[in-house]
Backbone as CSV, one residue per row, in Angstrom:
resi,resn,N_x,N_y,N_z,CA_x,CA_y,CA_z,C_x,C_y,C_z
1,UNK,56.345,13.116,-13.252,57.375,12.114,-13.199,58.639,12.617,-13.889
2,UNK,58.343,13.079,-14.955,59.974,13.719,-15.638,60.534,14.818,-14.525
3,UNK,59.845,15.328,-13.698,60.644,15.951,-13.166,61.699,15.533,-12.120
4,UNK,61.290,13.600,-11.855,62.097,13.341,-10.804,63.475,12.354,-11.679
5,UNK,62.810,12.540,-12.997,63.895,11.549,-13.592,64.558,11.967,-15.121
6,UNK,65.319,11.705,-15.292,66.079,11.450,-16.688,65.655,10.578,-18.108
7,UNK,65.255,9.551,-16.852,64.889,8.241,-18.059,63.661,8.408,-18.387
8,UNK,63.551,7.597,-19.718,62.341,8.004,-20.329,61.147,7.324,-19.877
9,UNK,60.459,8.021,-20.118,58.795,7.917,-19.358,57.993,7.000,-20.442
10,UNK,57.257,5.954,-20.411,56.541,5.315,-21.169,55.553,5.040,-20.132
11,UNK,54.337,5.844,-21.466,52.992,5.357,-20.666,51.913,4.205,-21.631
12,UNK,51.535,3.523,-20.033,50.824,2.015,-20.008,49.866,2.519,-19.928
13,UNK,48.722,2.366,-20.544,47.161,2.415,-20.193,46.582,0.920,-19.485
14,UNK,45.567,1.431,-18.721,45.150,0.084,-18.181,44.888,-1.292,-19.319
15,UNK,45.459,-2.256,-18.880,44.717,-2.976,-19.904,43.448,-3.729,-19.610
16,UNK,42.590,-3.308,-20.459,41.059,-3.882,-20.524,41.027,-5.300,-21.594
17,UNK,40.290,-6.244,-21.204,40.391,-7.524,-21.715,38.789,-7.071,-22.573
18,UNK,38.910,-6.772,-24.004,37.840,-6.687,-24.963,36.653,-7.394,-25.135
19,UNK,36.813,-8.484,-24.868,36.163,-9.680,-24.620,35.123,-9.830,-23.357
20,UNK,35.731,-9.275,-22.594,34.767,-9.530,-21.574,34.042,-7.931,-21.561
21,UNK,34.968,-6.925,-21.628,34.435,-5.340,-21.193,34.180,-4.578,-23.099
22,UNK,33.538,-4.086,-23.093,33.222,-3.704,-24.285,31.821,-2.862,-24.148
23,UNK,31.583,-1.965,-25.079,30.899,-0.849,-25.340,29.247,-1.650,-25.157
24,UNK,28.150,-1.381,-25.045,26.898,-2.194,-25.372,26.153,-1.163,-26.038
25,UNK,25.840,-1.149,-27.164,25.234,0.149,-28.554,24.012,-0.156,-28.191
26,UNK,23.166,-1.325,-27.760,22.041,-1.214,-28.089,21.600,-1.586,-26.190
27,UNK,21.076,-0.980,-25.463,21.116,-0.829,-24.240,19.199,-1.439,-24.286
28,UNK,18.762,-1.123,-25.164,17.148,-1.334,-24.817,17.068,-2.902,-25.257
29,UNK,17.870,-3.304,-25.810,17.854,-4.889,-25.837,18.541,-5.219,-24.516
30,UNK,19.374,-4.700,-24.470,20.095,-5.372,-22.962,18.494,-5.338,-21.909
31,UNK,17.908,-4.306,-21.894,16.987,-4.132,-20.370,16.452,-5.539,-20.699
32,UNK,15.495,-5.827,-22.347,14.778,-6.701,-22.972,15.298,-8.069,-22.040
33,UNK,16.383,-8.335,-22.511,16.842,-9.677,-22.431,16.927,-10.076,-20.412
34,UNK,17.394,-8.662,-19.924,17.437,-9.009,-18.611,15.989,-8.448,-17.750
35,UNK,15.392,-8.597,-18.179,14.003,-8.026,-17.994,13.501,-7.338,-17.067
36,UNK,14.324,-5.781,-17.303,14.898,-4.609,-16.862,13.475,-3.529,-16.906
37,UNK,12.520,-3.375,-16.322,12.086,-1.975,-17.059,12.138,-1.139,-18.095
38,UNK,11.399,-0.141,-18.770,12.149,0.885,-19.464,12.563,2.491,-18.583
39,UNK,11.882,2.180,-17.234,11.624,3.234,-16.710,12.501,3.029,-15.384
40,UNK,13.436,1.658,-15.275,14.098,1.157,-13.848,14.775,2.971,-13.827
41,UNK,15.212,3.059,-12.893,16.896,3.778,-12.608,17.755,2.999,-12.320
42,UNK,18.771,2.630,-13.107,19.735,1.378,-12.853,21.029,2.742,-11.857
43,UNK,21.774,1.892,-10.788,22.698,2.224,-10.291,24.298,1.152,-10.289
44,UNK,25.158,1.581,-10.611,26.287,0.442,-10.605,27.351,1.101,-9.742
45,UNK,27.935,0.431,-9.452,29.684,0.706,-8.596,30.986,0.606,-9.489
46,UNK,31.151,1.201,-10.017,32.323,1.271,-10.584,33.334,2.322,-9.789
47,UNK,34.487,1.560,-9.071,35.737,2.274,-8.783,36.382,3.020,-9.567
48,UNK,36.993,3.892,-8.956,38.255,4.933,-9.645,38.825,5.689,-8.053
49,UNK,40.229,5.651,-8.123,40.501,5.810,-7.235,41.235,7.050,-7.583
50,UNK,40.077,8.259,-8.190,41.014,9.818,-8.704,39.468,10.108,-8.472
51,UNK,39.679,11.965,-8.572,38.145,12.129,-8.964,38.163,13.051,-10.331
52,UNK,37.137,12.814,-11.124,36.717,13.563,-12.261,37.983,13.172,-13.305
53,UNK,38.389,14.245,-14.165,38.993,13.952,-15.474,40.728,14.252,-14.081
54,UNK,41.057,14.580,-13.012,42.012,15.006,-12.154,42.845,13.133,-11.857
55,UNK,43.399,12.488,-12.920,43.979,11.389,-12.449,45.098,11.603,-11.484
56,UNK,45.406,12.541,-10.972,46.743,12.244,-10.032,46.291,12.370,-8.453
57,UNK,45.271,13.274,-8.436,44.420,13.535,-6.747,43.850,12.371,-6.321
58,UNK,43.580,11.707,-5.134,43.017,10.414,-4.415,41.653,11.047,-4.037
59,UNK,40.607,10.234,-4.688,39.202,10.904,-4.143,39.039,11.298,-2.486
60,UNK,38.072,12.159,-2.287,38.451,12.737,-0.920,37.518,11.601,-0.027
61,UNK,36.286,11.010,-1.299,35.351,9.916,-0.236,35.118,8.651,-1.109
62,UNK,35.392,7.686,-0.918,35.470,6.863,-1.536,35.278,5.079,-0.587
63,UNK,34.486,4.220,-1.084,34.111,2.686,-0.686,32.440,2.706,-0.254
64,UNK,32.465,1.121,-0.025,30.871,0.875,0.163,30.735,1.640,0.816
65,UNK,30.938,1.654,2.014,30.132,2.262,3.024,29.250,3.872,2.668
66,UNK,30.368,4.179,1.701,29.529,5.489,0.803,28.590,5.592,-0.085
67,UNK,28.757,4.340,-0.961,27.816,3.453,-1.883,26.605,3.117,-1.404
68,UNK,26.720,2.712,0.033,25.456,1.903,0.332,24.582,3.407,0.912
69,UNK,25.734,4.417,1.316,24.896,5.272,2.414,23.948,6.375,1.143
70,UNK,24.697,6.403,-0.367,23.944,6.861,-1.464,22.447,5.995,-1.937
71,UNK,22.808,4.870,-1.797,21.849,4.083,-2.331,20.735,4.083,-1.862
72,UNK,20.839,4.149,-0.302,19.842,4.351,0.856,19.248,5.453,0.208
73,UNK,20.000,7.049,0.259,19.674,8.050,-0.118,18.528,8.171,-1.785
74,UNK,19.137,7.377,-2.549,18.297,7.466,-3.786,16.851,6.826,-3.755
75,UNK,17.072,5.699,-2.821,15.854,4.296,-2.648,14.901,5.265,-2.502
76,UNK,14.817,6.083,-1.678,14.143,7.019,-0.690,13.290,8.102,-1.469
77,UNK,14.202,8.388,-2.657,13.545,9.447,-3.822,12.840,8.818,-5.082
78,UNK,14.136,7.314,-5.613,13.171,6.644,-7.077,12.479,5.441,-6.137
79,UNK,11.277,5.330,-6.537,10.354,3.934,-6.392,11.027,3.195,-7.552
80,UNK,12.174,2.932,-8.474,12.249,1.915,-9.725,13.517,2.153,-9.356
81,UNK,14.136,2.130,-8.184,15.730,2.257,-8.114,16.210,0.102,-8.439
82,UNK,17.336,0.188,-9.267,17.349,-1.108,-9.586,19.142,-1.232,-9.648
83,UNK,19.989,-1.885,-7.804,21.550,-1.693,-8.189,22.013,-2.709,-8.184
């Protein structure tokens, strides 16, 4: 960006609401309480629309349809797949 401009650059980090998103330290109480296995394989979807630590590149594959066609793929290998 400085290279297309003069003015000064101020950077915003996303803002995350603390309250709702926050770290979880103790993960074997979480399975406990949601009565998770110890042995599930948990899978989640979390977006990012870069790949790896590269924030400026647009992932080359990216949405459900890729999600679901992985999920298929894992079901197939763990018997304790849990997404």
């Amino acid at each position: 960006m400085s290279k297309l401009t003069e003015k000064e650059i101020v950077y915003i980090p996303f803002w995350v609401n603390q309250n709702i998103w926050f770290e979880i330290e103790n993960k074997t109480n979480l399975r406990k309480n949601l009565d998770i296995k110890k042995d599930s394989f948990l899978v989640g979807s979390f977006q990012r629309d870069t790949e790896g630590s590269d924030l400026i590149s647009p992932k080359m594959i990216k949405g459900p349809d890729r999600f679901v066609e992985i999920v298929k793929y894992l079901n197939d290998i763990e018997n304790n797949l849990i997404v």
